[in-house]
C-alpha positions as CSV (number, residue, x, y, z in Angstrom):
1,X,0.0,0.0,0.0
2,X,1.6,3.6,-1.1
3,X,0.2,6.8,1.5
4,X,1.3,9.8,-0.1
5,X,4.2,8.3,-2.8
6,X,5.6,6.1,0.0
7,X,5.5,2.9,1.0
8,X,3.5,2.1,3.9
9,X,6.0,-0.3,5.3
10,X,8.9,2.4,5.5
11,X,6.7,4.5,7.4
12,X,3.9,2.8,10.3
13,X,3.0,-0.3,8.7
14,X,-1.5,-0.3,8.9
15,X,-0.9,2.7,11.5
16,X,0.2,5.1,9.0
17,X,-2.2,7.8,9.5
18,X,-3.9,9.6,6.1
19,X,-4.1,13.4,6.0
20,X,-7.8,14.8,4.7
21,X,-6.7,15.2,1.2
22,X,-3.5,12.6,1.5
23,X,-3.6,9.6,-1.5
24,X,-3.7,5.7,-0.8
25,X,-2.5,3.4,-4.0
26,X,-3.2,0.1,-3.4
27,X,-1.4,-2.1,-6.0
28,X,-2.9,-5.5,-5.5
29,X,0.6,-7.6,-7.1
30,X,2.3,-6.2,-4.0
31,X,-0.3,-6.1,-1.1
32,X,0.7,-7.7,1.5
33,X,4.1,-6.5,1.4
34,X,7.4,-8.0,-0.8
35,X,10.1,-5.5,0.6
36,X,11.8,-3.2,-1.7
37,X,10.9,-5.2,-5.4
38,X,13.5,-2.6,-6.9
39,X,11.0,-0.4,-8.7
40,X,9.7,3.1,-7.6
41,X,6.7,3.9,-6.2
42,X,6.4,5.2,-10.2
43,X,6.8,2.3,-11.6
44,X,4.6,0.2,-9.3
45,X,2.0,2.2,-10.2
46,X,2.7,2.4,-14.0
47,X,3.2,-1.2,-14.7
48,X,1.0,-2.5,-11.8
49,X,-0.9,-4.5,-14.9
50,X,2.5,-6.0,-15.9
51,X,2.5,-7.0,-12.2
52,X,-0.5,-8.6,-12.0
53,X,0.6,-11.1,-14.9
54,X,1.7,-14.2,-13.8
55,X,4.0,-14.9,-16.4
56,X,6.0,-11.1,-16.0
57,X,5.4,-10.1,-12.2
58,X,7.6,-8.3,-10.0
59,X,10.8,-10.1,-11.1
60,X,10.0,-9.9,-14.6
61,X,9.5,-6.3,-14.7
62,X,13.0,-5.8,-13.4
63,X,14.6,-7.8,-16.0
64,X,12.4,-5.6,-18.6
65,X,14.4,-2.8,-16.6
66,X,17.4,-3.9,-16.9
67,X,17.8,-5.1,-20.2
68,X,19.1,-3.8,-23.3
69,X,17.2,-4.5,-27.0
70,X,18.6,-4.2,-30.2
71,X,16.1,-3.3,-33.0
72,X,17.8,-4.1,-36.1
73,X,14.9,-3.0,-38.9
74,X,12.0,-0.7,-38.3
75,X,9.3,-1.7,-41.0
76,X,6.1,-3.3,-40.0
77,X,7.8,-5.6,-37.3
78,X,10.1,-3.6,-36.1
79,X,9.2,0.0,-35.6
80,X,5.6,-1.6,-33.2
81,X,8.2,-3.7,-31.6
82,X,10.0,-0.4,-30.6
83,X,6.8,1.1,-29.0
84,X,5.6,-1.9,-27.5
85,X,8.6,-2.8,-25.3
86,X,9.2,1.5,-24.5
87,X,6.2,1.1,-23.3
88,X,6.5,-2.0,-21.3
89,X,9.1,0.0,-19.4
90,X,12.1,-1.0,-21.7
91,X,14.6,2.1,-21.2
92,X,17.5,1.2,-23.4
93,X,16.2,0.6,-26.7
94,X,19.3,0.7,-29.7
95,X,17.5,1.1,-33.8
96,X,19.7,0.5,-36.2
């Protein structure tokens, strides 16, 4: 559970008090608490449906993070492929 753009576990666990207008995130691939998964507060919340997936989860959204594509080719394959995986969170993308 995020209060305010932090984790609820860094700050008083269920005791974390809310302020009037404060914001709760509750990103169900993560409730119940897996420690630090290595992606922001961001992230969590932008690929929270990536989480949810069985086959990617929190594990495979870090390797998505840390991996590097080469797109060799950009016609009717290629240049989707480019969009799909920027965004699916892919950050180093090389077109050649």
């Amino acid at each position: 559970m995020i209060v305010d753009d932090k984790n609820i576990n860094t700050l008083q666990g269920l005791d974390t008090p809310v302020s009037e207008d404060g914001e709760v995130m509750i990103v169900p691939a993560i409730a119940g608490g897996s420690g630090n998964p290595g992606l922001s507060n961001d992230e969590i919340a932008r690929y929270s449906r990536h989480l949810l997936l069985p086959e990617i989860g929190v594990e495979g959204q870090k390797k998505l993070k840390a991996a590097k594509v080469l797109i060799v080719g950009t016609g009717g394959l290629g240049a989707p492929l480019g969009l799909y995986l920027a965004a699916a969170g892919k950050r180093t993308l090389i077109w050649n």
